[in-house]
N, C-alpha and C positions, 0 to 999 in steps of 0.2 A: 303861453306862460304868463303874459299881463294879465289875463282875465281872472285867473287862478291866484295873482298875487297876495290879493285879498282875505282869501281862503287860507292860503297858507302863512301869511303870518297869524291869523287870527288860531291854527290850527299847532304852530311853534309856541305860541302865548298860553293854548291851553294847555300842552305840555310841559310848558316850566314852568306854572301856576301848579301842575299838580307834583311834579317833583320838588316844589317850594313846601306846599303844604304836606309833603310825605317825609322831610327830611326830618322833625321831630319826633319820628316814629321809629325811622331808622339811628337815629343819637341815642334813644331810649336804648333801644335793641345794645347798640354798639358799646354801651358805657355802661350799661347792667352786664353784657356777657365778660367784659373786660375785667368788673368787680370782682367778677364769679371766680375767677380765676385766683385772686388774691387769700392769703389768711393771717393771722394776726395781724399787728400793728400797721403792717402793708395793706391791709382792706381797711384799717379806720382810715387810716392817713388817706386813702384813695378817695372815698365816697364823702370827707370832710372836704378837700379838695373839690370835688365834682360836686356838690351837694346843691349847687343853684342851678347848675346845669341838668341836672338830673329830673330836679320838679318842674322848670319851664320844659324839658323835653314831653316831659307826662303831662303836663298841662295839656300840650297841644298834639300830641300822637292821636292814632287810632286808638279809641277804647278798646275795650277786649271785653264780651261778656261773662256772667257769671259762669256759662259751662266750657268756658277758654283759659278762664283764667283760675278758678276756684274759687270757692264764698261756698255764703249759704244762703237757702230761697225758703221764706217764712211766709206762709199765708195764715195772717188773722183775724179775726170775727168778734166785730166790736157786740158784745152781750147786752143786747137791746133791753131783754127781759128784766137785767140787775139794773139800768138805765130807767124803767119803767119805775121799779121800785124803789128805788131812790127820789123820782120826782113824787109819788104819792106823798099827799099830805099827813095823814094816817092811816093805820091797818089795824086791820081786827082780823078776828079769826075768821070772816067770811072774804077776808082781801086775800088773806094767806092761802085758804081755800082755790082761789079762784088761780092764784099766780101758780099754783102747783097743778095745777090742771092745765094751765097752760104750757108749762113746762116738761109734762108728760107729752103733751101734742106734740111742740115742739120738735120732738126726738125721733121722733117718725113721720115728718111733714116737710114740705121742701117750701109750703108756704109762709108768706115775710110773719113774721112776730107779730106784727102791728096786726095783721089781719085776725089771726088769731086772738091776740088781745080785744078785739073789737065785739068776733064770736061769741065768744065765752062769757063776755056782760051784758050782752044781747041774750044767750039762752038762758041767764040766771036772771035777768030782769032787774038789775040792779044799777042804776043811774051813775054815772061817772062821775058826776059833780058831788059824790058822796066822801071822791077819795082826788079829784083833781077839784082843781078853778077853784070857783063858787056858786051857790046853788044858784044863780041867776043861767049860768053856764050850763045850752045845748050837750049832747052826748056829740054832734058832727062837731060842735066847735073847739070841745075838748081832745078828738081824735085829731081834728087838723095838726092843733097843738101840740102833739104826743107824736106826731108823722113828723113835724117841724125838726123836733127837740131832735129824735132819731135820726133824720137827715145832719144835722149839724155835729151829732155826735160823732157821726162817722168824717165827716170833712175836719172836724176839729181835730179827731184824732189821727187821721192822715197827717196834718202840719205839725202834730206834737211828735210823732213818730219822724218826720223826716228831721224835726229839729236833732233830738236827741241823736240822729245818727249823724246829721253832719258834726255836733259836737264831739260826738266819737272818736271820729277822724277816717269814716270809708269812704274810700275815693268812688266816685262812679257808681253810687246805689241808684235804682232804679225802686221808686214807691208809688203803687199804683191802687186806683179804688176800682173793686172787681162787683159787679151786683149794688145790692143797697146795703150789703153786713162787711164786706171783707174786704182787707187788705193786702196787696202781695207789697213783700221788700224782697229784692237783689240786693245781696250784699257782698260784692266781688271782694276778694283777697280777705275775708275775716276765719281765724279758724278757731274761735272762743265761741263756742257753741253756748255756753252754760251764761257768759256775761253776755250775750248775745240778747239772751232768753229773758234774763234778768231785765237788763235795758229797752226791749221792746214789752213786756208787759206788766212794767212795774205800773202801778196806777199814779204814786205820785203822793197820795193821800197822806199828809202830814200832818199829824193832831199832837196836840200838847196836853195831857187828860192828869188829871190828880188819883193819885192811889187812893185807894179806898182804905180807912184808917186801922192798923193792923190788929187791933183790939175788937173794934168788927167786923172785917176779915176774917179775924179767929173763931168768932163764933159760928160765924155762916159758913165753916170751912167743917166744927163739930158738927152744925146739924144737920148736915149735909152725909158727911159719916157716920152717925148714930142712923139717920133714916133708911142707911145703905145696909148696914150690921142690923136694920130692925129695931131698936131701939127708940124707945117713947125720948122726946124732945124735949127738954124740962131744964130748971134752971143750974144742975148738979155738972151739966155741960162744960161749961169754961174752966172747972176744976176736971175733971177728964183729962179734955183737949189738953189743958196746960200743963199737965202731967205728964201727958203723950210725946209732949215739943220740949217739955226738959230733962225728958228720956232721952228723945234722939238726941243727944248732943255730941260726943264725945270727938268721936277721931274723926282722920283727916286723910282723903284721898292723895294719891303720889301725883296725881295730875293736877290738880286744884288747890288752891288757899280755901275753900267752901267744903267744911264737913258733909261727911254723908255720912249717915247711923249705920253702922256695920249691923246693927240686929236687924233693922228692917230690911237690908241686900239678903240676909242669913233667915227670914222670920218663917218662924210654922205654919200650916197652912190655919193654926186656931187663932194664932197673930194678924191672919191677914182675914183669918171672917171678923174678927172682932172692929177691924177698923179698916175695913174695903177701899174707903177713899182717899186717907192716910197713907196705902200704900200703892197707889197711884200715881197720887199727888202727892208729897213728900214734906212736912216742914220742917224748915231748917233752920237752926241756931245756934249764931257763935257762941262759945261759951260763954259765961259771963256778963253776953251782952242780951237787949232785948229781941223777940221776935220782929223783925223789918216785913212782915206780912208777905214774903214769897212761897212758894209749891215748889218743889222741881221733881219733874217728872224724866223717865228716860223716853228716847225717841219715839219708841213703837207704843209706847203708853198713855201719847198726847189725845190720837182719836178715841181713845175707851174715855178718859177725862171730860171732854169732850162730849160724848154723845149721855153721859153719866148728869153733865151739868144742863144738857137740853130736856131730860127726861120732866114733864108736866107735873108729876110730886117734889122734883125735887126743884124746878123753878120760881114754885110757891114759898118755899125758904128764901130763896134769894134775893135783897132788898131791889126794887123795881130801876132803880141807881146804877145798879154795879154789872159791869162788864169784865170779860177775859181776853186775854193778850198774850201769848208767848212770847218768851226772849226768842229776836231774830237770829241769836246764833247761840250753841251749848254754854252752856255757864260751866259746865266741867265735864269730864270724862273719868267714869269710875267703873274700875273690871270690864272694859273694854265698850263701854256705854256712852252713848254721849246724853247729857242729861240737860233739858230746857229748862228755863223759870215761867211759871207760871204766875199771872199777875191779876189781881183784882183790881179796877180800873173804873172812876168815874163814868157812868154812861156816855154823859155830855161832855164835850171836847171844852176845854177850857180858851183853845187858842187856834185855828187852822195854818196850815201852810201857804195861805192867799197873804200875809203878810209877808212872808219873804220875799225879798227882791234881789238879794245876795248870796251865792253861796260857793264857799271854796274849801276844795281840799288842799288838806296841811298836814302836818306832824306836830301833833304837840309833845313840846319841847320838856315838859315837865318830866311826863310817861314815858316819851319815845313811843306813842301813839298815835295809828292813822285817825284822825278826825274830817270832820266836816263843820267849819265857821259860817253862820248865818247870818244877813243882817235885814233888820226890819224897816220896814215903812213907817212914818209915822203913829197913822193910828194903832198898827201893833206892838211899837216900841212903848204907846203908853197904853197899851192894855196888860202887855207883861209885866209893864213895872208895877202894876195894879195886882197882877196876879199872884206876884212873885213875893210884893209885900205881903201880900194876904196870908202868906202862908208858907213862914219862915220855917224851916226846921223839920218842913213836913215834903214829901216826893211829889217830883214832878215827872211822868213817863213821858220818855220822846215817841211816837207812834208813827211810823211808817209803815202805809198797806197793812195794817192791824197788826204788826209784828213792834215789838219794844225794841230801840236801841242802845237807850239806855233811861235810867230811871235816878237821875240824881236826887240828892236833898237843897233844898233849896238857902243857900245861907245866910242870905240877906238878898234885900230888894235890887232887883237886878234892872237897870237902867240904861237908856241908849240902844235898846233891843238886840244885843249882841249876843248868840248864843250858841253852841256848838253838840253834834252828836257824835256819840262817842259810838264802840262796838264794833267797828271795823276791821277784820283781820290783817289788811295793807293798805298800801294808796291806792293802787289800782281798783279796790272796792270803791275807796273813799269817792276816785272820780267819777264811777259807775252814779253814785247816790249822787253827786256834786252835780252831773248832765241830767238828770231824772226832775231836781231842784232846781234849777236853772228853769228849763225845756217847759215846765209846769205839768198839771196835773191830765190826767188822762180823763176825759167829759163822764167815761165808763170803762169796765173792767175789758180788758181782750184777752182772746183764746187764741193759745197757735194751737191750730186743726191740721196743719200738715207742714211738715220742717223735712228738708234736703240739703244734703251737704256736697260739692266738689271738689274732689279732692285737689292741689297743684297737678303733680303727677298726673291725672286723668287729665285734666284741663290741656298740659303740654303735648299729651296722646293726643288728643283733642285740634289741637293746633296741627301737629305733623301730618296728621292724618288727610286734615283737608287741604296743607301745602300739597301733598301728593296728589288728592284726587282732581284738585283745581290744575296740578301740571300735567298731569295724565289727558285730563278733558281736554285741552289747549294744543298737546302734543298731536293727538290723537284726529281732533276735528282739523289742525293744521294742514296733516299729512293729507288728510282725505282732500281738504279746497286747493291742495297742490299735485295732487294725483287727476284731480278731476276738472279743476279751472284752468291749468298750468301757470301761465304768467297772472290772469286775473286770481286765480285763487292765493298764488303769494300776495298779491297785495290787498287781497280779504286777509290775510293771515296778518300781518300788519297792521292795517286797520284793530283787526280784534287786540294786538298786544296793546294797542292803545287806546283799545274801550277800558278794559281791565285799570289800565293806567287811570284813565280821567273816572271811574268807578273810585276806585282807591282812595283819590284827589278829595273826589265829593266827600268821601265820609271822614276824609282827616278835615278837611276843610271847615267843615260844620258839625266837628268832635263826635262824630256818629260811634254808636256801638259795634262793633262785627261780634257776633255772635257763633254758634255752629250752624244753626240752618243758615244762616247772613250765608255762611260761604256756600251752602247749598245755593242760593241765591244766586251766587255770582258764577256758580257753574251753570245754573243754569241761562243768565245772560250771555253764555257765551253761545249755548244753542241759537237764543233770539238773533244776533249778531249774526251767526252763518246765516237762519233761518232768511233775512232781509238780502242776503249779500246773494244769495241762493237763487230768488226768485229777481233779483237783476241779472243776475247772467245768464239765467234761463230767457229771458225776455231779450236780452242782446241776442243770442243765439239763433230766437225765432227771427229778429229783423234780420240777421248777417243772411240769411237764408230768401230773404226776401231781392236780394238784390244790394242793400243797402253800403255806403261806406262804413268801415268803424267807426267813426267820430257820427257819423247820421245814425248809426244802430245802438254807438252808447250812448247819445242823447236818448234814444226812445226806448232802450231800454229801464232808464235811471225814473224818465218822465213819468212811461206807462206802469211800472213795478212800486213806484208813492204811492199813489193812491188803496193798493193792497197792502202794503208795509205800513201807512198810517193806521191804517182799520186794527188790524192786527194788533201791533202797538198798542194803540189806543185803549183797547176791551180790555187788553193785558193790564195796564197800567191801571184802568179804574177797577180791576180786580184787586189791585196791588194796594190801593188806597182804601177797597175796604176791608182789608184782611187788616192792615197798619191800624183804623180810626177802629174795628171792632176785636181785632184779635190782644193777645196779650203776651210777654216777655218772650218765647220762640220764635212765632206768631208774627210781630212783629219786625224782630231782626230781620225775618225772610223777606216778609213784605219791603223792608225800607231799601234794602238791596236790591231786590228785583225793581223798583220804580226808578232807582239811579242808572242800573241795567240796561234798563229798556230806552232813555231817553238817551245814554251814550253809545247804545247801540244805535240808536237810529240816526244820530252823527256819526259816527265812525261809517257808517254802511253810505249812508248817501254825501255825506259831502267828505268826509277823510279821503276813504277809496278813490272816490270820482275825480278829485284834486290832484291823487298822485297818477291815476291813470291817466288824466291828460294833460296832466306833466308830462309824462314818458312817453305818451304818444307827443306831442309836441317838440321831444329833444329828440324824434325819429326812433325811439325805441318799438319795438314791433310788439303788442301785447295780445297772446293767445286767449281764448274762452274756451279751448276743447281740446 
C-alpha cells in the first residue's frame, strides 16, 4: 500500500482536476436546460438573473463544434487576379487583353494565379515593368513582388475577417488559411446566412466621389440614347432630352414620395425604339423642381444598362471622368418592381475610407433613421473641409463596394471631419456596415466558393447520437474485459471510465473543441485503452503459467507488455499530430482527441490499473486474469 501511495494520490488529483475543469460544462448544461423550461416574464427574470453565471460557465465549458452545435462553414478565395489589377500602374488594351486570358485559364487550371500570371507575359513577350515597378525593374523582381503582395493579401485578410467576426459577436469561430487563395470560417451558433455573406465579403471600400453635374449628365445620358434609337448626335439634343425629362413628370407611385412616369411603365413598343436608353434607365423629376441628375432603373434592367454603358460606341460618348454606381438599396417600388438609382459619378474618389478611424451605429434622431457616424483623422478632417467648401450646393456620393448609400448636397463647409451614411433599412444593418468600417478594408475582393449550413436540430441529433454510440462502445468493451479477464478485467473497466474522464478534463481544461468525429476519436480511444490493458493480461497469463507468483507475474507482465504498448502508442500519436498540423476543421477534431486518447490511455492502463490491482492484491483481495 506505501509504495502505491504516491500513485494514488497523484491518481485522486487527477481526478478532481478533471471533475474541476468539467463542472463549467455541466452549469452550462444545467442552467441552459433549466431556462428552457421557462416562458414569459419568468425566462427574462431567470436568464437576467443567471446572466454572469451563464457566460463565465461558456467561457470555460467544453466547446462544441460547428457540426454539434449548428453555424455555418464558409470557405473563401481571396481573387488574386482583381488584387493584380488593382496594383497595376496602368492598362491598356494589351493589359486587358492579357488579364482576360488569364482569367479564361484560370477557370480550368488548378494552377496558383501568380504562375499563370507569370506565363502569359512570358508567351506575349511583354516586359512587366511596362505595367509594375519601374522600368529599371527585372520581370523576377517584379514577380517576387506581386508573390509578396498575394501572400499578404491573403494573411491580411485572414485578420480582417477574424476581426469583423469577433466584432459580430460569434462565440468559438474557427478561421483558418487552406492553400495559398482560401479561407475556411466556422461559425458555430450563427443562422443569418445573408448578413453572414454580407459581413464576410464586403470589401470595405469607402469613397467619397462628386456627382457629375446634372446638366452634363443630361447630355451624355441623350447621346447615349439618340446613338441607341440610331440617331445622328447633334446639338438639337438637350432640347430632345429636356423635353423627354419634362414629359416624364407627373404622378406618384403608392410606395414612394419619387414619381415614376406612368407613360413610360405603359409605353408602345414605338416609345420605347425611339428612346431605348430612356427606357432602361429612367429620368426622373419632381415637378417644379430641377433634374438632380439620377436614372432609375428597375431590378432586372440594371445588367442591360450596364453592359449598354460598356459597349465601345457608346464608351466614346462618355467623358473619360465619369463613372456609374447604383443605389445600394431600391429608391422605390412601383407595380410590384423595385426600382435602383442610377448614378453618374466622378472617376476619381475625392476622399477614401483610410481616414476613418471612428464609426458607429445610431439612429438619427431627426428621421428616426438607422445611420452610421464617422470620424476622421486629422489629415482627412482637413481635406474634407477643403472638399466640402469646394463645392457647396453641389452632391456628394457616399460609395461603399461601388454601391451609393447615399448622395447628399452639400450645404456648407463641413469641418471637424464628422460625417454620417445614410440608407440603411435598421440598426442591425447599420452595425453590419459599422463592423466592416471599424475591422478595415479587405487588401482584395473574396469569393465564398462553398457555404454550409447546420442546422441546431441536426447538431442535437448530432450530439445524441454520439452520447449513445460512445455508451454502447464503453458498455459493450466493458462486458467483454469482464467476461474474459474476470476480476483484472473490472479494473480495466475502471481504469477506461477514467481515461474517458481525464480525456474530458483535457479538452475542457485547455477550452478544446469536441466535434463529431472528436467523438469518434474518443470511441476510438477506448479500443486503444482495452488494446494496452489486453496485451498486459495476456503477458501476465503467459508468466502465471511459468510457475510465477501473482505479484512476480504482474510485475513482468506490466514490465514486459511497455515496451509493445509505447511502440504502439507512440506511431498512433505521431499519426495523430499529423493529421492535426496538416488536416483541417473534421480532420482535426479527430486528430486532437485521439492524441489526448492515447496519452490517457496509456496512464489509465499502466499505472491506474496497476495501482488498484496492488492495492487489492495487497488488502488480500484475490484478483483473477481468466
Amino acid at each position: 500500500m506505501k509504495k502505491n501511495r504516491g500513485k494514488l494520490i497523484f491518481i485522486i488529483a487527477c481526478v478532481l482536476l478533471s471533475f474541476y475543469f468539467l463542472y463549467p460544462t455541466y452549469q452550462d448544461y444545467k442552467l441552459t436546460k433549466d431556462g428552457r423550461g421557462l416562458t414569459g416574464d419568468d425566462s427574462l427574470k431567470y436568464f437576467e438573473t443567471h446572466d454572469n453565471d451563464i457566460r463565465d460557465a461558456r467561457a470555460k465549458r467544453i466547446k462544441l463544434g460547428l457540426d454539434l452545435q449548428g453555424g455555418m462553414r464558409v470557405v473563401l478565395e481571396v481573387n488574386t487576379l482583381k488584387l493584380l489589377e488593382d496594383l497595376a500602374k496602368n492598362k491598356d488594351d494589351a493589359f486587358n487583353a492579357i488579364i482576360a486570358e488569364i482569367r479564361e485559364a484560370a477557370k480550368t487550371s488548378d494552377v496558383d494565379i501568380i504562375d499563370i500570371f507569370q506565363r502569359k507575359f512570358q508567351e506575349k513577350q511583354v516586359r512587366m515593368s511596362r505595367y509594375f515597378g519601374n522600368i529599371r525593374d527585372s520581370d523576377d523582381d517584379i514577380m517576387k513582388r506581386l508573390r509578396d503582395e498575394s501572400t499578404n493579401a491573403v494573411d491580411r485578410g485572414m485578420e480582417i475577417v477574424r476581426n469583423r467576426v469577433d466584432q459580430y459577436g460569434v462565440s468559438e469561430p474557427s478561421i483558418q488559411k487552406q492553400g495559398s487563395r482560401r479561407i475556411i470560417v466556422e461559425l458555430p451558433g450563427v443562422t443569418k446566412e445573408a448578413e453572414v455573406r454580407q459581413l464576410l465579403q464586403g470589401t470595405a471600400l469607402l469613397e467619397f466621389k462628386l456627382l457629375i453635374d446634372p446638366d452634363i449628365a443630361l447630355k451624355v445620358y441623350e447621346s447615349v440614347d439618340r446613338t441607341l434609337a440610331g440617331k445622328p448626335v447633334n446639338d438639337s439634343t438637350a432640347t430632345d432630352s429636356s423635353k423627354a425629362i419634362a414629359d416624364a413628370d407627373t404622378s406618384k407611385t403608392d410606395t414612394s414620395s419619387i414619381p415614376l412616369p406612368e407613360d413610360q411603365l405603359k409605353a408602345s413598343d414605338k416609345e420605347k425604339k425611339d428612346h431605348p436608353f430612356f427606357f432602361l434607365a429612367r429620368p426622373n423629376q419632381q415637378q417644379g423642381q430641377a433634374w438632380n441628375g439620377e436614372l432609375f432603373s428597375a431590378e432586372g434592367d440594371r445588367g442591360k444598362v450596364m453592359r449598354v454603358l460598356e459597349q465601345p460606341e457608346i464608351k466614346q460618348l462618355l467623358p473619360h471622368d465619369m463613372s456609374f454606381a447604383w443605389s445600394a438599396k431600391p429608391a422605390f417600388i412601383a407595380e410590384g418592381k423595385k426600382y435602383f438609382a442610377l448614378y453618374g459619378l466622378k472617376a476619381r474618389a475625392e476622399i477614401n475610407g483610410g481616414v476613418v478611424v471612428k464609426a458607429q451605429a445610431t439612429i438619427d434622431p431627426t428621421y428616426n433613421k438607422a445611420v452610421v457616424t464617422m470620424e476622421m483623422n486629422s489629415d482627412g478632417s482637413r481635406e474634407w473641409a477643403r472638399i466640402t467648401g469646394a463645392n457647396v450646393n453641389k452632391r456628394i456620393a457616399i460609395v461603399m463596394d461601388n454601391a451609393v448609400f447615399s448622395a447628399p448636397v452639400v450645404r456648407s463647409k463641413i469641418t471637424g471631419g464628422h460625417s454620417q451614411i445614410e440608407g440603411m433599412d435598421n440598426v442591425e444593418e447599420a452595425k453590419l456596415l459599422e463592423i466592416v468600417l471599424k475591422a478595415g478594408a479587405l487588401p482584395a475582393p473574396v469569393d465564398i466558393i462553398q457555404q454550409a449550413t447546420v442546422g441546431p436540430s441536426l447538431g442535437e441529433d448530432s450530439i445524441q447520437q454520439g452520447i449513445w454510440a460512445t455508451a454502447l462502445a464503453l458498455a459493450l468493451t466493458a462486458v467483454f474485459m469482464v467476461v474474459y479477464y474476470s476480476t483484472g478485467g473490472m479494473m480495466a473497466d475502471i481504469a477506461l471510465m477514467l481515461n474517458i474522464l481525464f480525456v474530458m478534463g483535457v479538452l475542457a481544461a485547455f477550452h478544446g473543441t469536441l466535434t463529431l468525429p472528436g467523438i469518434a476519436g474518443l470511441i476510438l480511444t477506448v479500443a486503444v485503452a482495452v488494446d494496452a490493458n489486453v496485451l498486459i493480461y495476456e503477458r501476465i497469463r503467459e508468466e502465471s503459467v511459468t510457475g510465477k507468483t501473482l505479484s512476480a507475474a504482474i510485475d513482468a507482465g506490466y514490465s514486459k507488455a511497455f515496451s509493445a504498448i509505447f511502440d504502439s502508442n507512440l506511431t498512433a500519436f505521431i499519426t495523430g499530430v499529423i493529421l492535426f498540423q496538416f488536416g483541417s476543421g473534421p480532420v482535426q477534431g479527430f486528430a486532437l482527441t485521439l492524441m489526448i486518447g492515447i496519452v490517457a490511455s496509456v496512464f489509465s492502463a499502466v499505472v491506474v490499473s496497476r495501482a488498484i490491482i496492488e492495492i487489492l492484491i495487497a488488502r488480500g483481495v484475490h484478483v483473477k486474469f481468466d
